[in-house]
Biopython code that builds the backbone (N, CA, C, O; Angstrom):
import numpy as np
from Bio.PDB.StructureBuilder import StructureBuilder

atoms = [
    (1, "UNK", "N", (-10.738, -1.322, 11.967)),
    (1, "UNK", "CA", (-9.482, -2.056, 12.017)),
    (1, "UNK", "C", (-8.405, -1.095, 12.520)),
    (1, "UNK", "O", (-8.185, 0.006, 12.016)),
    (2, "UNK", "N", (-7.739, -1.633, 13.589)),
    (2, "UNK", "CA", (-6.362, -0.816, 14.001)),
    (2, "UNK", "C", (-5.277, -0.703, 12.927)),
    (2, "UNK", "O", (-5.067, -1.365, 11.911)),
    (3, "UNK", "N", (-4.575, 0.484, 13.544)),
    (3, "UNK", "CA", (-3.285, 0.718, 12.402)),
    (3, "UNK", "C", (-2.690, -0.663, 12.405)),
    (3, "UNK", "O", (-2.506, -1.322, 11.381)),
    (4, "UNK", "N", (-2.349, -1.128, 13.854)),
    (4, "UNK", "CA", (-1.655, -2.179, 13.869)),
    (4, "UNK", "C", (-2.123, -3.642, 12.888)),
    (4, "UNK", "O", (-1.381, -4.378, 12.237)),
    (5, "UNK", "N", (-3.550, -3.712, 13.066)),
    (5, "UNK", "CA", (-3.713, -4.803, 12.140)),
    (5, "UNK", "C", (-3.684, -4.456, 10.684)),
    (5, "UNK", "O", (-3.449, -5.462, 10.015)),
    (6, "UNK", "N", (-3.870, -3.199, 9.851)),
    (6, "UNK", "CA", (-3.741, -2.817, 9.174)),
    (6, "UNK", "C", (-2.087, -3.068, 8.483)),
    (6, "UNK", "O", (-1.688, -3.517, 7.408)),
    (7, "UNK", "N", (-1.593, -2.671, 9.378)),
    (7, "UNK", "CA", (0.392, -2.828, 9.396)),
    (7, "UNK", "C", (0.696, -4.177, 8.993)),
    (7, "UNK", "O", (1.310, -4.452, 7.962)),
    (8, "UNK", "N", (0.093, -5.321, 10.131)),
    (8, "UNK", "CA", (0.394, -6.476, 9.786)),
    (8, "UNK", "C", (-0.009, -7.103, 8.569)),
    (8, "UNK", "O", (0.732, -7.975, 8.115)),
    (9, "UNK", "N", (-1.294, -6.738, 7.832)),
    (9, "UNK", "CA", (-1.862, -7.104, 6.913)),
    (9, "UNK", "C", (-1.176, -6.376, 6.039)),
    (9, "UNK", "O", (-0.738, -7.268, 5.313)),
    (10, "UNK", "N", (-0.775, -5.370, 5.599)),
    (10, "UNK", "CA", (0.174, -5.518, 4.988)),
    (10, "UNK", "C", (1.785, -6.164, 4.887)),
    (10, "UNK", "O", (2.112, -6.560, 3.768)),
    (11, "UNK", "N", (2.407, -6.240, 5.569)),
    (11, "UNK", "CA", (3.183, -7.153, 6.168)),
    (11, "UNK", "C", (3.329, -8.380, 5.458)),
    (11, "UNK", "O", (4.347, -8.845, 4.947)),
    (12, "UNK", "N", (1.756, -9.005, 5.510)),
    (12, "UNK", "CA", (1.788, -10.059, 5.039)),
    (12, "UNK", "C", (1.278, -10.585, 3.614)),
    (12, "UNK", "O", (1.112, -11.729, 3.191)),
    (13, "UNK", "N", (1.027, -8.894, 2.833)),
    (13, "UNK", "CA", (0.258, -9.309, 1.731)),
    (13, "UNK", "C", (1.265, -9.297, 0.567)),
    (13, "UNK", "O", (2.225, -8.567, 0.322)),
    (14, "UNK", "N", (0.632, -10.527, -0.173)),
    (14, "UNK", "CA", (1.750, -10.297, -1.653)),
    (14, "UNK", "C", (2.173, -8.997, -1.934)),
    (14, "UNK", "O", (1.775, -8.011, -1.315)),
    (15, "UNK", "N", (3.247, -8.966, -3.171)),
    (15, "UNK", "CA", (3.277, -7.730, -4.074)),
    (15, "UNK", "C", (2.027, -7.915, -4.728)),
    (15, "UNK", "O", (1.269, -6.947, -4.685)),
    (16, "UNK", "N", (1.482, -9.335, -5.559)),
    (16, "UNK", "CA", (0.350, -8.887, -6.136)),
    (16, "UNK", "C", (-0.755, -8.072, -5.467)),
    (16, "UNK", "O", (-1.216, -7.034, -5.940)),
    (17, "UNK", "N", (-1.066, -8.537, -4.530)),
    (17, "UNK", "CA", (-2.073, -7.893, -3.484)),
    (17, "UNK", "C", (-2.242, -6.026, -3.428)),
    (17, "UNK", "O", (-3.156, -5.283, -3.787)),
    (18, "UNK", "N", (-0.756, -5.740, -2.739)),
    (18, "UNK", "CA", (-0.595, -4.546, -3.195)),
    (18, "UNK", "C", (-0.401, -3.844, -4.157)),
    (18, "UNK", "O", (-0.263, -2.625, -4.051)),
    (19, "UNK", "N", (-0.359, -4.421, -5.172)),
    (19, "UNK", "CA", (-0.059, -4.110, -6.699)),
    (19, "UNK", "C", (-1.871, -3.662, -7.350)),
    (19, "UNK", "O", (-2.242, -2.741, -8.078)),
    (20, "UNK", "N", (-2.455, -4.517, -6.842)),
    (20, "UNK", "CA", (-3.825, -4.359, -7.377)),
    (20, "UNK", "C", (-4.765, -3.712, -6.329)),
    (20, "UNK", "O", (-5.976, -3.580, -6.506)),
    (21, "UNK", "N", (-4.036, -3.288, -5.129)),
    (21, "UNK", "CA", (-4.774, -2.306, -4.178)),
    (21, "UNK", "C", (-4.425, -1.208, -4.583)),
    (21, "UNK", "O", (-5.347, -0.401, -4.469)),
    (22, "UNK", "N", (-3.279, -0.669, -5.123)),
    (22, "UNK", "CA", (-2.474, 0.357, -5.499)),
    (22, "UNK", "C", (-3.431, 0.714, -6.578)),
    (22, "UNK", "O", (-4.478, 1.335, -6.394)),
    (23, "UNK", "N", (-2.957, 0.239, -7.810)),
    (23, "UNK", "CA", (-4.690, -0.096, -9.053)),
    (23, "UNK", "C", (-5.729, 0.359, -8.623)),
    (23, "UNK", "O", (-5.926, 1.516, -8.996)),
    (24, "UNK", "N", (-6.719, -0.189, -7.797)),
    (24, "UNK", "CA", (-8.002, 0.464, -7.016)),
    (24, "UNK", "C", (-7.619, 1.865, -6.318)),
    (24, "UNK", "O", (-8.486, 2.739, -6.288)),
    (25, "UNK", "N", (-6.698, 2.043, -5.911)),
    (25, "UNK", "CA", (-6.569, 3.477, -5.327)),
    (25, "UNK", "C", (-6.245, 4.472, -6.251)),
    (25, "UNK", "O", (-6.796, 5.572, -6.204)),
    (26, "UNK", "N", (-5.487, 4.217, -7.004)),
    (26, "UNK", "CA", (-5.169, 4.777, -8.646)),
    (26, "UNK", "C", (-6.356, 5.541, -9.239)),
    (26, "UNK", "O", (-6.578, 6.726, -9.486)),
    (27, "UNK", "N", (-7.124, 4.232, -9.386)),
    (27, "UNK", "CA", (-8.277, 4.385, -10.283)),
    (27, "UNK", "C", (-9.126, 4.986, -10.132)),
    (27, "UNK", "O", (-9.678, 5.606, -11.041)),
    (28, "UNK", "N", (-9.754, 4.991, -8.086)),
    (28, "UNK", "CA", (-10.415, 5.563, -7.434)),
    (28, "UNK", "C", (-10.175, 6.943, -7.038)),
    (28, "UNK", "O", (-11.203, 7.550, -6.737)),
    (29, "UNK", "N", (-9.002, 7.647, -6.953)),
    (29, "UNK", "CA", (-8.652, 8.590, -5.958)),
    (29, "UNK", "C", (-8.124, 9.645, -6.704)),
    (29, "UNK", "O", (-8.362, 10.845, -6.563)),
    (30, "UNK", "N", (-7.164, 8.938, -7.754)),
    (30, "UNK", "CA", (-6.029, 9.991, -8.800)),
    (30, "UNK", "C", (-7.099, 10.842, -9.772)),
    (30, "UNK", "O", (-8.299, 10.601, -9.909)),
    (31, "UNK", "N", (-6.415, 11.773, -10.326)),
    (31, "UNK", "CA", (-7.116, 11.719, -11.781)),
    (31, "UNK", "C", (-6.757, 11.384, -12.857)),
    (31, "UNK", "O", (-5.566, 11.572, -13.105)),
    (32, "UNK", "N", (-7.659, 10.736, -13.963)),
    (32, "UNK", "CA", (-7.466, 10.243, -14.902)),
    (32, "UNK", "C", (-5.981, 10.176, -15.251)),
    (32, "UNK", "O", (-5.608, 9.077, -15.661)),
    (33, "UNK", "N", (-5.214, 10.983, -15.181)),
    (33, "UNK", "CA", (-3.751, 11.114, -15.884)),
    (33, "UNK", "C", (-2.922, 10.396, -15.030)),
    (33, "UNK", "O", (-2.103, 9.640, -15.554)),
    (34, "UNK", "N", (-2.985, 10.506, -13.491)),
    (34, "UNK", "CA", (-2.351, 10.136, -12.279)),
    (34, "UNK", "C", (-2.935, 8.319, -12.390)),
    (34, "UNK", "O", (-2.244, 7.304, -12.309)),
    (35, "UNK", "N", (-4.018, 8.414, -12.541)),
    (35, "UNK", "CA", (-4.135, 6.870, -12.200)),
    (35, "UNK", "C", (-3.578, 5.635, -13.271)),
    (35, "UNK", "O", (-3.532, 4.447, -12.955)),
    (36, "UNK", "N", (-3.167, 6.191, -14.613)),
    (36, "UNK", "CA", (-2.602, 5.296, -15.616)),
    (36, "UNK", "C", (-0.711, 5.544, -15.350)),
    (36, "UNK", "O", (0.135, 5.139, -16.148)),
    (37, "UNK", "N", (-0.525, 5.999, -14.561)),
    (37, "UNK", "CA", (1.360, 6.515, -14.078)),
    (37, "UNK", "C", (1.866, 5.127, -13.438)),
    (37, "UNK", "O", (1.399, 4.758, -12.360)),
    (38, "UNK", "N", (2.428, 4.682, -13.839)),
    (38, "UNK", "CA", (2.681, 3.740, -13.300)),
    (38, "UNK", "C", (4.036, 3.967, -12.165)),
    (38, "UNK", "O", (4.363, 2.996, -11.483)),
    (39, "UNK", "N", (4.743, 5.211, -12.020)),
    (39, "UNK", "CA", (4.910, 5.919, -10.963)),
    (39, "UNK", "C", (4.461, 6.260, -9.739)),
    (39, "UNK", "O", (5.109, 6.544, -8.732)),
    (40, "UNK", "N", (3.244, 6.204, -9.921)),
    (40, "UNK", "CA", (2.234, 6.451, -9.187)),
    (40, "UNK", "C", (1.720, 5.091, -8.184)),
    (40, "UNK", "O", (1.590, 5.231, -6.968)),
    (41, "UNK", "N", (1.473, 3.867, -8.841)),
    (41, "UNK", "CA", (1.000, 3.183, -8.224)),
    (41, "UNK", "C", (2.532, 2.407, -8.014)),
    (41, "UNK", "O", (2.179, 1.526, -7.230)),
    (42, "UNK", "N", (3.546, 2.252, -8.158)),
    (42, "UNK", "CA", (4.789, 2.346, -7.174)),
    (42, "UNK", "C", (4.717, 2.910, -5.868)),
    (42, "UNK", "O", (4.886, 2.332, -4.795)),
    (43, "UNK", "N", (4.378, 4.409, -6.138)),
    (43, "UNK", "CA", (4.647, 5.223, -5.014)),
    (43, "UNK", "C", (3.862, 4.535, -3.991)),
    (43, "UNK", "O", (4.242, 4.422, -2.826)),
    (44, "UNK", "N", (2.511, 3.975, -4.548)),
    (44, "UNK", "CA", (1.104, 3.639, -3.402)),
    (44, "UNK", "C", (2.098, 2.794, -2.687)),
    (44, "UNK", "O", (2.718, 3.278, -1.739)),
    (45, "UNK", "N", (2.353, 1.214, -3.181)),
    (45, "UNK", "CA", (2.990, 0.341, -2.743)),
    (45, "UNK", "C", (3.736, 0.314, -2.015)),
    (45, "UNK", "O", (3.687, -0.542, -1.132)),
    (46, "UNK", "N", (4.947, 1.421, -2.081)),
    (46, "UNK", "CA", (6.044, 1.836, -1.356)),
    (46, "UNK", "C", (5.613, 2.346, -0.204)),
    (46, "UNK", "O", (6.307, 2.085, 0.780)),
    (47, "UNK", "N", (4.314, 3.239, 0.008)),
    (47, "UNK", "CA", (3.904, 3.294, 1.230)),
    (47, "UNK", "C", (2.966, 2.508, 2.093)),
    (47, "UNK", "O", (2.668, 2.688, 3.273)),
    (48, "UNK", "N", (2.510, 1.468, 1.121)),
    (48, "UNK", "CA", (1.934, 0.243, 1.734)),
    (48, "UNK", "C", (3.454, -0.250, 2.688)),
    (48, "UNK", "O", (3.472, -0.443, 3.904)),
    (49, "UNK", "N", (4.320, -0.340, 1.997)),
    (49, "UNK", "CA", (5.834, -1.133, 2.870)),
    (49, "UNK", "C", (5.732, -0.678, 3.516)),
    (49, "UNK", "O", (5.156, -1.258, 4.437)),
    (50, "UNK", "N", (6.281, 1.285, 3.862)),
    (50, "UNK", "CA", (7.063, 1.770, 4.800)),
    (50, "UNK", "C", (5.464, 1.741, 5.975)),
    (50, "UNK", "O", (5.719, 1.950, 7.161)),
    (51, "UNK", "N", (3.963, 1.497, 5.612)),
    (51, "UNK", "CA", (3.054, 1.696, 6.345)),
    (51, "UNK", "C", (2.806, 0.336, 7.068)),
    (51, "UNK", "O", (1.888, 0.225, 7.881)),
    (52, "UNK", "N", (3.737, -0.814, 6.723)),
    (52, "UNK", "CA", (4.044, -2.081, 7.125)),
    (52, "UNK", "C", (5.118, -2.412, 8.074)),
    (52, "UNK", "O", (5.215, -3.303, 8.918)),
    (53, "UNK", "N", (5.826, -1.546, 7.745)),
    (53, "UNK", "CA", (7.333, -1.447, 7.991)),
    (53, "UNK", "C", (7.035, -1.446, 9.948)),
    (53, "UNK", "O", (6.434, -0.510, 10.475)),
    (54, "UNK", "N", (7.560, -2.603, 10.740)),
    (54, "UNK", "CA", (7.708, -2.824, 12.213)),
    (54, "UNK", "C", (7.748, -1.489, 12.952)),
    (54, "UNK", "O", (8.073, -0.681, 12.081)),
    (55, "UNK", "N", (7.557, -0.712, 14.323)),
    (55, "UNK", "CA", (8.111, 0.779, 14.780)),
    (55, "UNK", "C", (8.533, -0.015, 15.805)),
    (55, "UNK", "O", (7.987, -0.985, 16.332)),
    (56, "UNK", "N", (10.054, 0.766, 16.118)),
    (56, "UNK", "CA", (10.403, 0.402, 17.325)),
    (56, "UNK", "C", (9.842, -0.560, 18.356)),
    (56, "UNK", "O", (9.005, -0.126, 19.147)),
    (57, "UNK", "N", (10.253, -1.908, 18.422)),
    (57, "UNK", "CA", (9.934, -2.568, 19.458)),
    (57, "UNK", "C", (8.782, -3.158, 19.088)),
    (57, "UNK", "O", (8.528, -4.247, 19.603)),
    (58, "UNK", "N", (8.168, -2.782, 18.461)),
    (58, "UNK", "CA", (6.577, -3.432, 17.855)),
    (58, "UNK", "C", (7.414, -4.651, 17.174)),
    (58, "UNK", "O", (8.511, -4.477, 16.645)),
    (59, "UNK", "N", (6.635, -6.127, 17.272)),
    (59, "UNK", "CA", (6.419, -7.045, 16.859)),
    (59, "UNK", "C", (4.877, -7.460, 15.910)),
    (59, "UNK", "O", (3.984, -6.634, 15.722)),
    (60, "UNK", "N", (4.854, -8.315, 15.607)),
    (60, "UNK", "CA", (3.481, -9.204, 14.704)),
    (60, "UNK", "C", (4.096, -10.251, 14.901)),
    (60, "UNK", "O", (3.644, -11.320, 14.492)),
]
sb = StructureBuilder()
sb.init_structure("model")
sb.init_model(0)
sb.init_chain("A")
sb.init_seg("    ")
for serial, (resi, resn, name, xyz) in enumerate(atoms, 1):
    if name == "N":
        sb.init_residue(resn, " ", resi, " ")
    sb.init_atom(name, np.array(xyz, "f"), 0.0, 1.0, " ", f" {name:<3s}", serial, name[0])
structure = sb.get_structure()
């Protein structure tokens, strides 16, 4: 999958969506201490946006 469809799919996915992808990445990736932070899976989300977020001139 391209960044770009990647971008759009986020774009278009709930907060729940990313809320519980954030969760799986948490759970999967952090350690134990990092993945119950709920700081943490903010942070994921927030870069789900800005990794959503249009670049110059790019449309979906």
């Amino acid at each position: 999958m391209s960044s770009n469809k990647l971008a759009e799919a986020f774009a278009t996915a709930s907060e729940t969506d990313k809320i519980e992808l954030a969760h799986f990445l948490a759970n999967s990736l952090d350690t134990a201490e990092h993945a119950k932070d709920g700081a943490r899976v903010r942070e994921y989300v927030a870069a789900f946006d800005r990794f959503a977020a249009p670049r110059k001139g790019e449309h979906f």
